[in-house]
C-alpha positions as CSV (number, residue, x, y, z in Angstrom):
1,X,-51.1,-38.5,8.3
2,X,-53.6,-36.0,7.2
3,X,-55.2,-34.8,10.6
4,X,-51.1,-34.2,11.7
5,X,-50.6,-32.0,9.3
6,X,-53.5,-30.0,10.1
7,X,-52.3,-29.5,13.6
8,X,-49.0,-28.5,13.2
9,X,-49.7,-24.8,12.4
10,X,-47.2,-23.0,9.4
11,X,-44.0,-20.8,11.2
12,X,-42.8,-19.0,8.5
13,X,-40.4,-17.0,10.6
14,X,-36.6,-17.4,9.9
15,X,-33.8,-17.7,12.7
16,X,-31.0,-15.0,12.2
17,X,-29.5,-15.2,15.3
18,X,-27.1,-17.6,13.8
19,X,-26.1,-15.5,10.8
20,X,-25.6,-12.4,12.9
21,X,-23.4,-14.1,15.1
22,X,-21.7,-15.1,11.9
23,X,-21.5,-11.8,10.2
24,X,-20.1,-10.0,13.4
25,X,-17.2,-12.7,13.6
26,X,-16.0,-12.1,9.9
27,X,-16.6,-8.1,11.1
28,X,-13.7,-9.0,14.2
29,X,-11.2,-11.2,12.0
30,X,-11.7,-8.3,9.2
31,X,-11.1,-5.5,11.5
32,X,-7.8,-7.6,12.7
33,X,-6.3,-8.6,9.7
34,X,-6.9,-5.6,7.5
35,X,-4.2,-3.6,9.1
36,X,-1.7,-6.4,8.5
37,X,-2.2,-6.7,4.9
38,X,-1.4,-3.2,3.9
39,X,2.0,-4.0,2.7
40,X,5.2,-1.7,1.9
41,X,7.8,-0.7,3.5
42,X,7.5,1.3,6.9
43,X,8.8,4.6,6.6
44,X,8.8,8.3,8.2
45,X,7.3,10.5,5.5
46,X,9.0,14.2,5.5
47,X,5.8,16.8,6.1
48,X,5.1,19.2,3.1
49,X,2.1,21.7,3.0
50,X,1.7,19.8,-0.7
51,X,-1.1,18.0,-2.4
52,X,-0.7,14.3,-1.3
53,X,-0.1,12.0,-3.8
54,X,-1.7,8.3,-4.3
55,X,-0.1,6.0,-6.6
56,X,-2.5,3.8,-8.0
57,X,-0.6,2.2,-10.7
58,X,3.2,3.5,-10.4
59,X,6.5,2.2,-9.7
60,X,7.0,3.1,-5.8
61,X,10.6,3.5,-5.0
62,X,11.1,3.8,-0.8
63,X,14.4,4.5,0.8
64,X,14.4,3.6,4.4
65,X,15.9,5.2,6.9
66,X,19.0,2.7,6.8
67,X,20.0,3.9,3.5
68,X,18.4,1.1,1.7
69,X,16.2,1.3,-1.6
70,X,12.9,-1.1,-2.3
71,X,11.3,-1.2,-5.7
72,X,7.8,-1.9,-4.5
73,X,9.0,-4.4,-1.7
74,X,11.8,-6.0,-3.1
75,X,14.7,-4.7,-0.9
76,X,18.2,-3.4,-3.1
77,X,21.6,-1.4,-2.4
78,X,22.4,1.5,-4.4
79,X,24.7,-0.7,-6.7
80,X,22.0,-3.3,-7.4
81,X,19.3,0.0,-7.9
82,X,21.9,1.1,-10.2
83,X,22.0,-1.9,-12.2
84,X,18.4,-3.0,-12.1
85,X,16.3,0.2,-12.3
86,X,16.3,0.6,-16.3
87,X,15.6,-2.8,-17.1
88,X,12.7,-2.5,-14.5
89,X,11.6,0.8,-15.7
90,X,11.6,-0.4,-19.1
91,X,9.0,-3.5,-18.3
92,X,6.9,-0.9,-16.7
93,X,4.1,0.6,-18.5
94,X,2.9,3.1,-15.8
95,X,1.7,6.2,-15.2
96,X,5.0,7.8,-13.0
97,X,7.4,6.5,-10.5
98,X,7.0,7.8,-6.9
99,X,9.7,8.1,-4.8
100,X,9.1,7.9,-0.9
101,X,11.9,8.3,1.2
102,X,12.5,8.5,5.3
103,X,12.4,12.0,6.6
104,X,16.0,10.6,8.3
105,X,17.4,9.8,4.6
106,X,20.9,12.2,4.1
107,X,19.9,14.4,1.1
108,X,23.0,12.5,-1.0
109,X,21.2,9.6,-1.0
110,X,17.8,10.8,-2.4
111,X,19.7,12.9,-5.4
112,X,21.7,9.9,-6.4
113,X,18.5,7.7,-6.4
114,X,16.8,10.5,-8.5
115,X,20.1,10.5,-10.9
116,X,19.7,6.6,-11.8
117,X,16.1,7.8,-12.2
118,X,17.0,10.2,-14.6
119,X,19.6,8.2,-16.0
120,X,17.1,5.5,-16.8
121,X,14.7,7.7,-18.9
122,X,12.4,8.7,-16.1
123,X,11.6,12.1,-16.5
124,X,8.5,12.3,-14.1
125,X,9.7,11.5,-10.0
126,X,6.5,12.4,-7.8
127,X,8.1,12.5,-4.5
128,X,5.7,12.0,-1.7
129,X,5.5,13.7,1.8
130,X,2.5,13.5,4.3
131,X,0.6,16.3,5.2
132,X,1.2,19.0,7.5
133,X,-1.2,19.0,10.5
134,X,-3.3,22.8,10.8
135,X,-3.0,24.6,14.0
């Protein structure tokens, strides 16, 4: 047993190939998926030469293009909105309630989405818009 080990010479050099090939599959299935889970509802901002805002911990109120209204993701009609909105308010403890809403939305419907708003005891409404591109 001795004069084996004395001819089998020390490799101290460690295979990475495996882990690479690894690491650049969790890269691919990352790269996939990471698009997916950005969640909300998918709507046409309006474009304002404004300071974009980011709500980190807010309330985000969307109306789509159809007309209807989504606190966060949960989808509502005006009525329900109406009847919900200062009950959720109330369990809120954020920062501001943001209000996006579909470039395509009639004007009536954003004012009587900020007058439940109001109504509720929200004084601050941050309404977001995307940026306008430079020429």
């Amino acid at each position: 047993m001795r004069r084996r080990r004395r001819e089998m010479p020390l490799n101290a050099e460690i295979n990475v190939v495996s882990l690479i090939d690894v690491m650049l599959l969790l890269l691919v299935i990352f790269m996939i998926t990471a698009p997916m889970m950005q969640g909300g509802v998918d709507v046409a901002l309006p474009k304002a030469e404004a300071k974009p805002l980011d709500p980190k911990s807010g309330m985000v109120v969307t109306i789509d293009k159809s007309g209807a209204v989504y606190v966060d993701e949960t989808r509502m009609t005006l009525s329900e909105f109406r009847s919900a909105f200062r009950s959720l308010a109330a369990k809120r403890t954020s920062d501001g309630v943001y209000l996006r809403g579909d470039a395509g939305v009639p004007y009536g419907i954003v004012t009587q989405v900020i007058a439940i708003m109001r109504a509720a005891g929200v004084g601050d409404v941050g309404l977001m818009t995307d940026p306008e591109q430079s020429p």
